[in-house]
MARMILO-361155 format. One record per atom (N, C-alpha, C, O, CB): atom name; residue number from 1; x, y, z. Coordinates in nm, 2 decimals, padded with zeros to 4 digits. Each point is the difference from the previous one (the first is absolute). Glycine has a CB too. Layout:
# MARMILO-361155
["CA",NUM,[X,Y,Z]]
...
# end
This chain:
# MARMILO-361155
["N",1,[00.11,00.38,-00.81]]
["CA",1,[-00.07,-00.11,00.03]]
["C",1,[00.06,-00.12,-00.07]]
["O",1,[00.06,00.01,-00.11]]
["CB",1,[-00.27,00.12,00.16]]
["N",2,[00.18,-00.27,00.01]]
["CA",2,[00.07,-00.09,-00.06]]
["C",2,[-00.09,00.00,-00.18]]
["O",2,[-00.11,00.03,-00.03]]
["CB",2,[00.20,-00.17,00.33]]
["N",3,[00.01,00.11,-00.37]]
["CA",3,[-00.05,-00.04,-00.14]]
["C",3,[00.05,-00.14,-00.08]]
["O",3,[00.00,-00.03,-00.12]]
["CB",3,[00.00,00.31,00.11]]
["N",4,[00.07,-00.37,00.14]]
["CA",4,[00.01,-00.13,-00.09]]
["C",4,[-00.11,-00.08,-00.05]]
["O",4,[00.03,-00.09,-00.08]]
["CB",4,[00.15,00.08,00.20]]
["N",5,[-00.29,00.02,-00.09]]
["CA",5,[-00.08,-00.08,-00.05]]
["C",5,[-00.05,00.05,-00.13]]
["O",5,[-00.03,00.12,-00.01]]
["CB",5,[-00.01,-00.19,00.23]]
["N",6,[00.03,-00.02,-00.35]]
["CA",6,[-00.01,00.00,-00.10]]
["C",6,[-00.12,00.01,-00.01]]
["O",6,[-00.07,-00.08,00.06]]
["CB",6,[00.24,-00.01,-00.10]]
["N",7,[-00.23,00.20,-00.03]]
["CA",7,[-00.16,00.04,-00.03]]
["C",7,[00.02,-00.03,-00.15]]
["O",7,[00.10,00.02,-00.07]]
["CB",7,[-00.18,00.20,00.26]]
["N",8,[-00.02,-00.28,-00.22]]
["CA",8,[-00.04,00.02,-00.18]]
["C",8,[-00.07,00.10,-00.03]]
["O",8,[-00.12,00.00,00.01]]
["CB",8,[00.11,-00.21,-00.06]]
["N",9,[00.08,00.34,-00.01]]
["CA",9,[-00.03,00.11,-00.04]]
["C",9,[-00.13,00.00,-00.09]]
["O",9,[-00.09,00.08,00.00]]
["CB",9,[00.33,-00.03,00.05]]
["N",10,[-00.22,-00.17,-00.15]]
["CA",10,[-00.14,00.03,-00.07]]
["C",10,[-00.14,-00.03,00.03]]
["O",10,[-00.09,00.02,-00.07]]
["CB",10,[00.22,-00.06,-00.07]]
["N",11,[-00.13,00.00,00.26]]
["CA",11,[-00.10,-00.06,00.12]]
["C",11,[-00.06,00.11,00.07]]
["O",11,[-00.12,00.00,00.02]]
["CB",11,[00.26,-00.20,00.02]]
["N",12,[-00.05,00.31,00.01]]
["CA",12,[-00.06,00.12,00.04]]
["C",12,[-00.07,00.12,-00.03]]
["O",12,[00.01,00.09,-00.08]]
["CB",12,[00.11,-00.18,00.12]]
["N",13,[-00.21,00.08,00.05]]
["CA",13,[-00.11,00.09,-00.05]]
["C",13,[00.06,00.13,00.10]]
["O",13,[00.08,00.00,00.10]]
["CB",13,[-00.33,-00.19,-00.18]]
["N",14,[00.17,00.30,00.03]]
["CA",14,[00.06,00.14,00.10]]
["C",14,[-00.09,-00.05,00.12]]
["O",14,[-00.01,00.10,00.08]]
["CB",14,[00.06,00.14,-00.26]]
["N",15,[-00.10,-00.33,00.21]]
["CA",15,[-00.09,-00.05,00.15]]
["C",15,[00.13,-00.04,00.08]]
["O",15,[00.06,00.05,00.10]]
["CB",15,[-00.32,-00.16,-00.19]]
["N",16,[00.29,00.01,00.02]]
["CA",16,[00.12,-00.11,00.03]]
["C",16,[00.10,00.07,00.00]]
["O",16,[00.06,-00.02,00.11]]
["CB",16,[-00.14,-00.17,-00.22]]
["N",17,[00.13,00.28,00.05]]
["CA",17,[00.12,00.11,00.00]]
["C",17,[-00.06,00.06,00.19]]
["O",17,[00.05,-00.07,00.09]]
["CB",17,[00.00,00.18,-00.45]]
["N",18,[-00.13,-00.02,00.38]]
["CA",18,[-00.02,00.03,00.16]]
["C",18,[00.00,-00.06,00.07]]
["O",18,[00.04,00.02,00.11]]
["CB",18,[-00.12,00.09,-00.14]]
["N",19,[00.03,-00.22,-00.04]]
["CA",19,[-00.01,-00.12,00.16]]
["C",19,[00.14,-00.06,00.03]]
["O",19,[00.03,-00.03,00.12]]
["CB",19,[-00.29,-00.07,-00.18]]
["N",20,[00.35,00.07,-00.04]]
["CA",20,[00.14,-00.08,-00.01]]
["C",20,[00.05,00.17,00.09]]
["O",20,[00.00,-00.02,00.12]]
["CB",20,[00.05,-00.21,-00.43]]
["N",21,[-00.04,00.31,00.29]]
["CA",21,[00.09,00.12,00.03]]
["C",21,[-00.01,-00.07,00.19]]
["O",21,[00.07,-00.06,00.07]]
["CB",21,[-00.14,00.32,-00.32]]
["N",22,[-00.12,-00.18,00.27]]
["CA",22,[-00.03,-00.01,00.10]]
["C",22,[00.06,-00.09,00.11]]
["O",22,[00.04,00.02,00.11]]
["CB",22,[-00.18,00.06,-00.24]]
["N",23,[00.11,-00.21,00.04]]
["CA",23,[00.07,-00.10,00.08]]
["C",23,[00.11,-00.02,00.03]]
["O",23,[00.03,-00.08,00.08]]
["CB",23,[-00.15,00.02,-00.14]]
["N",24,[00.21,00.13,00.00]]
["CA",24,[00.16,-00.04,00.02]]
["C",24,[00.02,00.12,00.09]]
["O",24,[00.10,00.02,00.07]]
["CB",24,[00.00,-00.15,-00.32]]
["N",25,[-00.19,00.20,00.26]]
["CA",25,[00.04,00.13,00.14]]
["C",25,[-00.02,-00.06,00.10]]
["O",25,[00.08,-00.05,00.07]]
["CB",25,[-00.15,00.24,-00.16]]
["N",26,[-00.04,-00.19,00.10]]
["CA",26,[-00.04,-00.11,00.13]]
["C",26,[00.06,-00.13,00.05]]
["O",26,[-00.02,-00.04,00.12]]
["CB",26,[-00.17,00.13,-00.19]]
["N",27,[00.26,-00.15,-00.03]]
["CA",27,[00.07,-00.10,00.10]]
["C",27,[00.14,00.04,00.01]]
["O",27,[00.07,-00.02,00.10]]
["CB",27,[-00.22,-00.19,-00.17]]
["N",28,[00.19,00.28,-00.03]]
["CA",28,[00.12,00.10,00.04]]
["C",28,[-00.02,00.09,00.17]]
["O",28,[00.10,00.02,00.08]]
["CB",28,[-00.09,00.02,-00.39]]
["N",29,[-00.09,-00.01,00.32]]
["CA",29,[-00.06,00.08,00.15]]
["C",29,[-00.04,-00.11,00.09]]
["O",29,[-00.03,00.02,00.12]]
["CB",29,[-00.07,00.21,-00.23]]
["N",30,[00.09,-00.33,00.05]]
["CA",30,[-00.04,-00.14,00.12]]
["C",30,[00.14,-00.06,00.04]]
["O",30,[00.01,-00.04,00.12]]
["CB",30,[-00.26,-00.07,-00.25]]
["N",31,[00.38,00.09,00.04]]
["CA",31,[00.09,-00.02,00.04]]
["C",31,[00.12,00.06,00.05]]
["O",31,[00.11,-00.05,00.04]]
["CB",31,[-00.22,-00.06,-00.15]]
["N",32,[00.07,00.27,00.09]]
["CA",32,[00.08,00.07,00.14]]
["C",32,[-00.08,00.01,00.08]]
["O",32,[00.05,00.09,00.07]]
["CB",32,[00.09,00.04,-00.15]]
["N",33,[-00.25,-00.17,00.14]]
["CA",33,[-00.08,-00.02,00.10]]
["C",33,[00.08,-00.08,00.11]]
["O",33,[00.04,00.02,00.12]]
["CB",33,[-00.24,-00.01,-00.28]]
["N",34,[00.21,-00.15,00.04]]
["CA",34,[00.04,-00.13,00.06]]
["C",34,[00.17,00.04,00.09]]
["O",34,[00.04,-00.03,00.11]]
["CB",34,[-00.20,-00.14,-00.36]]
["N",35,[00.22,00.24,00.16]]
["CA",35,[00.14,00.03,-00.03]]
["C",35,[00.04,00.08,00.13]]
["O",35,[00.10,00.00,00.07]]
["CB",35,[-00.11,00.00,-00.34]]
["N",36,[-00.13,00.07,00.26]]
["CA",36,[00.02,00.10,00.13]]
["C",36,[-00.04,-00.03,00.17]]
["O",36,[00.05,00.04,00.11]]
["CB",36,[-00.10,00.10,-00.33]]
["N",37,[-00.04,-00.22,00.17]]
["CA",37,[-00.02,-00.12,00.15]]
["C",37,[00.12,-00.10,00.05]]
["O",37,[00.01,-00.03,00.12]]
["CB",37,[-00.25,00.02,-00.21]]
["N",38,[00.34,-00.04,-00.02]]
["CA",38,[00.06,-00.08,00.00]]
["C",38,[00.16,00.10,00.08]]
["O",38,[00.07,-00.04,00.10]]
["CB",38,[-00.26,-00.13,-00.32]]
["N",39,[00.21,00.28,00.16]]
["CA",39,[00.11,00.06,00.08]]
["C",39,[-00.03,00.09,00.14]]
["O",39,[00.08,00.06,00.08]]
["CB",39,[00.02,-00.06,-00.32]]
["N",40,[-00.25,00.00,00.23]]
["CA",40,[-00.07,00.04,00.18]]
["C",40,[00.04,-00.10,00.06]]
["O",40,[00.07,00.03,00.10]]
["CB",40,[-00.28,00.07,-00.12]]
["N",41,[00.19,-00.20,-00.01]]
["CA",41,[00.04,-00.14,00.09]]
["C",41,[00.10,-00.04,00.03]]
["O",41,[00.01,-00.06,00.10]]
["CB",41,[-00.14,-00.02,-00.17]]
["N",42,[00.26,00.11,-00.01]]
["CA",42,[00.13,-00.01,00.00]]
["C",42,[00.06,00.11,00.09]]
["O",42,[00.10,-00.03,00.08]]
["CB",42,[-00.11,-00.07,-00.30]]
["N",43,[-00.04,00.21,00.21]]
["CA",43,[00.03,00.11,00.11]]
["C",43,[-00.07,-00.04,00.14]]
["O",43,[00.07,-00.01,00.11]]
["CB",43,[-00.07,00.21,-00.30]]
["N",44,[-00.10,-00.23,00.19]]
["CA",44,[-00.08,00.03,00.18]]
["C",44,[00.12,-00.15,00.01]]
["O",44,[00.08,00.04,00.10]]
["CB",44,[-00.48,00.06,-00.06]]
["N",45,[00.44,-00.19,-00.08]]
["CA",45,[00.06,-00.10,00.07]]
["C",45,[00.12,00.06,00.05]]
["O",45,[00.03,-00.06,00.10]]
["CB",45,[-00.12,-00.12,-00.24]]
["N",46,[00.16,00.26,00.11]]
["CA",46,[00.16,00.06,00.02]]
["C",46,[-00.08,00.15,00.10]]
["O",46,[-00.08,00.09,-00.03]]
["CB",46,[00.27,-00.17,-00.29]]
["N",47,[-00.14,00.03,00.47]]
["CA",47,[-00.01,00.09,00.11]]
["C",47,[00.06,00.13,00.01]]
["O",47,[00.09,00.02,00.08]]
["CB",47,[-00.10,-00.21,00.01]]
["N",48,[-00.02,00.25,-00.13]]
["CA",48,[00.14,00.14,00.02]]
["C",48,[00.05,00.06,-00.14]]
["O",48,[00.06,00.11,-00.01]]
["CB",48,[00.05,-00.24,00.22]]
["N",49,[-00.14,00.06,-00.29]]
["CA",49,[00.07,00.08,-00.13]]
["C",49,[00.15,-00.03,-00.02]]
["O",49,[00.07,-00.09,00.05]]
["CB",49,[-00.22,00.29,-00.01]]
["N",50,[00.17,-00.10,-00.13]]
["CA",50,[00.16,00.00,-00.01]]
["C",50,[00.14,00.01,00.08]]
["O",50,[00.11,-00.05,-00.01]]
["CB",50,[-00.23,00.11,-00.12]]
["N",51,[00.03,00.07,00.24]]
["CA",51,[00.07,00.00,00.13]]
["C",51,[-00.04,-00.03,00.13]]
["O",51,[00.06,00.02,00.11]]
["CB",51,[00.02,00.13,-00.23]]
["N",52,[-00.17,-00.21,00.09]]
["CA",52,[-00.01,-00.08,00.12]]
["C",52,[-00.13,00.07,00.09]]
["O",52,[-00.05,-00.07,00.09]]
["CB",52,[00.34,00.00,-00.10]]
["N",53,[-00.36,00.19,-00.02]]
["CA",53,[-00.04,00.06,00.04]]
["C",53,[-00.15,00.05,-00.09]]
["O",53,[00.02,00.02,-00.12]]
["CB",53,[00.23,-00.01,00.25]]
["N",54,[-00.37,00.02,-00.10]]
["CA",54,[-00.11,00.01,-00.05]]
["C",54,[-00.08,00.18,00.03]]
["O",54,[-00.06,00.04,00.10]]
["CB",54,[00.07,-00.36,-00.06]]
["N",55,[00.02,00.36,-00.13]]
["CA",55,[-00.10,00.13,00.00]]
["C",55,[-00.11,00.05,-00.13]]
["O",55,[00.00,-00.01,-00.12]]
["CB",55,[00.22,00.07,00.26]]
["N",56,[-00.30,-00.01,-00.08]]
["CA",56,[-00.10,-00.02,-00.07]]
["C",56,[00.02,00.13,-00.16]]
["O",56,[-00.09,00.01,-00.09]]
["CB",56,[-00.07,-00.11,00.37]]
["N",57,[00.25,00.15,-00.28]]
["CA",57,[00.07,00.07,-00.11]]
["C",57,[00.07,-00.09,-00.11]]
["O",57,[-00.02,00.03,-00.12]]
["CB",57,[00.05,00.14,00.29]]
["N",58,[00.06,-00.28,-00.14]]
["CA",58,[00.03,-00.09,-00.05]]
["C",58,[-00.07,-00.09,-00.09]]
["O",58,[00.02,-00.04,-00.11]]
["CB",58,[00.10,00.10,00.28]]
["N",59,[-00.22,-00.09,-00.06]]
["CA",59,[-00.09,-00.14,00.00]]
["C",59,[-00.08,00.11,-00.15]]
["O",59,[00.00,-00.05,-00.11]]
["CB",59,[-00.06,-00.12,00.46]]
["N",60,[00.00,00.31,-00.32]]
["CA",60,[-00.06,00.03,-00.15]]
["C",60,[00.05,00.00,-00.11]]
["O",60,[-00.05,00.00,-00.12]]
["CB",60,[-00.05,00.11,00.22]]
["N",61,[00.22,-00.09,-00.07]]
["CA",61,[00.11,00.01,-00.16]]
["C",61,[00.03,-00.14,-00.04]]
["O",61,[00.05,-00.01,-00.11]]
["CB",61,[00.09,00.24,00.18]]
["N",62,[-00.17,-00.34,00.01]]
["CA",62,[00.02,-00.14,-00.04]]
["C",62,[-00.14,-00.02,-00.08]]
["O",62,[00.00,-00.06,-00.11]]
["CB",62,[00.18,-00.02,00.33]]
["N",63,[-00.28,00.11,-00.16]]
["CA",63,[-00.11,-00.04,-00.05]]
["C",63,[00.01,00.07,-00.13]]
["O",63,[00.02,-00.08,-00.09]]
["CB",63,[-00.15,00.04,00.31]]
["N",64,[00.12,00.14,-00.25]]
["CA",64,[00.02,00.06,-00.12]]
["C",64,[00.11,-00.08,-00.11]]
["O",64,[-00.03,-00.04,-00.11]]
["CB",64,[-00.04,00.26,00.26]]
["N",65,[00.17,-00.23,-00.10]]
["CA",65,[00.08,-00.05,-00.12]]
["C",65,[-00.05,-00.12,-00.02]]
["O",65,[-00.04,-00.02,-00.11]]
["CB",65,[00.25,00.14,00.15]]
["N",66,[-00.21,-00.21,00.05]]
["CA",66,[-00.11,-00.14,-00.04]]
["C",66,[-00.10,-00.01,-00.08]]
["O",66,[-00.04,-00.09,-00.07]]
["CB",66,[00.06,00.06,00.24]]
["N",67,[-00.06,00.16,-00.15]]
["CA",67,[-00.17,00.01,-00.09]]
["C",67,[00.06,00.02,-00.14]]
["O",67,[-00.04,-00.08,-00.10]]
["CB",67,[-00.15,00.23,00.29]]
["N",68,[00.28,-00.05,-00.21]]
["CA",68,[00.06,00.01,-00.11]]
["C",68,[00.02,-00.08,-00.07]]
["O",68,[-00.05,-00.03,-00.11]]
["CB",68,[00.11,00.16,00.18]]
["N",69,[00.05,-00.19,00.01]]
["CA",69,[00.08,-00.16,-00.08]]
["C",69,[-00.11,-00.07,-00.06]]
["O",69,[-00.02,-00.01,-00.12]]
["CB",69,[00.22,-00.06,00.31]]
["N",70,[-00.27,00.02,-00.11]]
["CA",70,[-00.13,-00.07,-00.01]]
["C",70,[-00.08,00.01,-00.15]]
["O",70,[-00.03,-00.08,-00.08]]
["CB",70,[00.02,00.14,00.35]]
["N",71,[-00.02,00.09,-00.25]]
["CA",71,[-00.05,00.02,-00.15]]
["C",71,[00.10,00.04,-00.15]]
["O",71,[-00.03,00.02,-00.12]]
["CB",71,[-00.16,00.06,00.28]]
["N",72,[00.30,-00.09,-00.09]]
["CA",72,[00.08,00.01,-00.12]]
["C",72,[00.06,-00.16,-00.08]]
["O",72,[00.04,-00.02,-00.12]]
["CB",72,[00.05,00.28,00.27]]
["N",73,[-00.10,-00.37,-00.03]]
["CA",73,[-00.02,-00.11,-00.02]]
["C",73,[-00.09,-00.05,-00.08]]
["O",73,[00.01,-00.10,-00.07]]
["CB",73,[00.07,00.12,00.23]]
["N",74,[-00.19,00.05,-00.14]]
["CA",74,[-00.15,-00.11,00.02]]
["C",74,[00.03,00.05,-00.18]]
["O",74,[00.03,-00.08,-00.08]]
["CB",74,[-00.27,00.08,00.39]]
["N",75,[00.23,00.14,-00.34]]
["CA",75,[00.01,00.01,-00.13]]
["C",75,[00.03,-00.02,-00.09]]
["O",75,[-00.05,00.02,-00.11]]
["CB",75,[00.02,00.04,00.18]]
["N",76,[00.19,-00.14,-00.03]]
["CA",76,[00.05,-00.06,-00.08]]
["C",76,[-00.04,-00.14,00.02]]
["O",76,[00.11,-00.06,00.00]]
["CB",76,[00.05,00.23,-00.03]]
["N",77,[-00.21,-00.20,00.05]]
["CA",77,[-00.04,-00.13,00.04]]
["C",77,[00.08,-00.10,00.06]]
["O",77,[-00.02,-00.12,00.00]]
["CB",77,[-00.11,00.15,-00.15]]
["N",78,[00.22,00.03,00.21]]
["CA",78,[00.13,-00.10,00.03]]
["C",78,[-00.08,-00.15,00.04]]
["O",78,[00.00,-00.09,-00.08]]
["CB",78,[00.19,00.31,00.20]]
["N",79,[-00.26,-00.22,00.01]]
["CA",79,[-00.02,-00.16,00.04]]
["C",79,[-00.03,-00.08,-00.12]]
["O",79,[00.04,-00.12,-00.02]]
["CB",79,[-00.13,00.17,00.24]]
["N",80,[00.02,00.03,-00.31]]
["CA",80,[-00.12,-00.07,-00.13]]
["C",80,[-00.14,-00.07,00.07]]
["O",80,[-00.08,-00.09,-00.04]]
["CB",80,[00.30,00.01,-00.13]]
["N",81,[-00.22,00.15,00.27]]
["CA",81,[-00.14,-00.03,00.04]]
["C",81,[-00.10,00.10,-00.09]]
["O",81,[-00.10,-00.06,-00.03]]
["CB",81,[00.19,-00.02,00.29]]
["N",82,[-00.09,00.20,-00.31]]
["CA",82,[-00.07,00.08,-00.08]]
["C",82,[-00.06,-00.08,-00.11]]
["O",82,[-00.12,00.00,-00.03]]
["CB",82,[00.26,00.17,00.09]]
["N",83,[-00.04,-00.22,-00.11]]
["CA",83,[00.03,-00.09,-00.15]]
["C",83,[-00.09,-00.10,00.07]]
["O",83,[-00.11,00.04,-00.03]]
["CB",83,[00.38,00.00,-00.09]]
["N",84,[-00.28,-00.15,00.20]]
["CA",84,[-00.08,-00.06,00.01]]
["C",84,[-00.15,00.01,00.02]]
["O",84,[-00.08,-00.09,00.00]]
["CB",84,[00.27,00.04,00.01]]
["N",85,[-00.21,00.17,00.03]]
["CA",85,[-00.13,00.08,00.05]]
["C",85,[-00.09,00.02,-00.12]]
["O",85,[-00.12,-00.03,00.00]]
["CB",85,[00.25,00.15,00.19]]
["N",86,[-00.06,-00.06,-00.29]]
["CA",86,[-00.01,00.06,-00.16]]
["C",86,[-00.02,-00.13,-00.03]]
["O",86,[-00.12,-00.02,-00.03]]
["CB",86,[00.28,00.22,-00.03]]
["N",87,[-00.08,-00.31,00.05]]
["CA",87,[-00.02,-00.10,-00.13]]
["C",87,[-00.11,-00.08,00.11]]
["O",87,[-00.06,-00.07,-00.08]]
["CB",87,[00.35,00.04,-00.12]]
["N",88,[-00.35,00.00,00.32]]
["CA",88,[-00.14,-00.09,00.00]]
["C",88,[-00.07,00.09,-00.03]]
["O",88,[-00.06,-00.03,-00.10]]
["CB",88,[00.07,-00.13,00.26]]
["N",89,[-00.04,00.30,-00.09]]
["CA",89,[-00.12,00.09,-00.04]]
["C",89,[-00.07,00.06,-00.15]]
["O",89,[-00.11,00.05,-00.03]]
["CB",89,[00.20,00.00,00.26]]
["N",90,[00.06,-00.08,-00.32]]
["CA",90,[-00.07,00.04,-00.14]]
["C",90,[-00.07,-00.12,-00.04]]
["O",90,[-00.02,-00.11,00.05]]
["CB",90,[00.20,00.28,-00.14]]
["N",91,[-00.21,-00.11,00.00]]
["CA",91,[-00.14,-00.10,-00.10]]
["C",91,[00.07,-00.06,-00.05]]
["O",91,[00.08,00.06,-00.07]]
["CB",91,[-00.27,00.06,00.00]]
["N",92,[00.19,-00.25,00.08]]
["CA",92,[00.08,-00.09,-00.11]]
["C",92,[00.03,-00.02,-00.15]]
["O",92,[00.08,-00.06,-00.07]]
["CB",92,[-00.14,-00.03,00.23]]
["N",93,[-00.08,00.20,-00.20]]
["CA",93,[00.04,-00.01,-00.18]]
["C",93,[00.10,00.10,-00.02]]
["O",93,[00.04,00.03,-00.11]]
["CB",93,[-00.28,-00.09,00.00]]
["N",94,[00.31,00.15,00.23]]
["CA",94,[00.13,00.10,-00.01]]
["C",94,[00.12,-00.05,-00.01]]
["O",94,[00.09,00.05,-00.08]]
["CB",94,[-00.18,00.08,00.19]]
["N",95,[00.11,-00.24,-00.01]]
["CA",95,[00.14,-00.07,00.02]]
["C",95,[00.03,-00.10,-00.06]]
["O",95,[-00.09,-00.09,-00.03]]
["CB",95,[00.07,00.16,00.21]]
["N",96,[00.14,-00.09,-00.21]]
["CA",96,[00.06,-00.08,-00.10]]
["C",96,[00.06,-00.08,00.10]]
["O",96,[00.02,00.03,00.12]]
["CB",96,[00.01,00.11,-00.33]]
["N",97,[00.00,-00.27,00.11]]
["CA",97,[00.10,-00.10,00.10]]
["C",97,[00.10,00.01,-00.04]]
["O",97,[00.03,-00.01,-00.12]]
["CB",97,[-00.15,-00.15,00.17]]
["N",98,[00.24,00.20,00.07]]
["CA",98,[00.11,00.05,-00.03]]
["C",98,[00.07,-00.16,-00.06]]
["O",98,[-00.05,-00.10,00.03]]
["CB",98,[00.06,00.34,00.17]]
["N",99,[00.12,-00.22,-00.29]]
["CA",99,[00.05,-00.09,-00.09]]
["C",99,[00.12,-00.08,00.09]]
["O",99,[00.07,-00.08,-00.05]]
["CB",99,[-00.14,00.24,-00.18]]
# end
């Protein structure tokens, strides 16, 4: 999950430890969501595939690797939409202002 955002460790309580975890799963899983909607849309636009042709064997193994990508993305937070999800929803006495 993304971990650029700067937490002040002496600030954390083991509440704040579950809830920071929690949270960075969840927008980690909100942004291959996003990630994963976004390369559905890129496919239904392209008629036919690779060869030009559409079967429903194909079309599952596309969906699948998408889903994959998607969450292998989202976890690393590539867009940094995660990272922004994390740094409004924590509690502000956690986050520091970056320098």
């Amino acid at each position: 999950m993304p971990e650029a955002i700067t937490l002040n460790p002496a600030l954390l309580t083991p509440q704040d430890d579950k809830r920071i975890a929690n949270l960075k799963d969840a927008a980690g899983k909100f942004e291959a969501l996003l990630i994963a909607q976004m390369l559905k849309s890129a496919r239904e636009t392209d008629s036919g595939g690779w060869t030009g042709e559409t079967d429903q064997a194909g079309s599952s193994i596309l969906d699948m690797a998408e889903q994959h990508l998607a969450e292998l993305l989202g976890a690393q937070g590539s867009l940094g939409l995660a990272r922004m999800v994390v740094k409004q929803l924590s509690p502000q006495k956690l986050t520091e202002p970056r320098p």
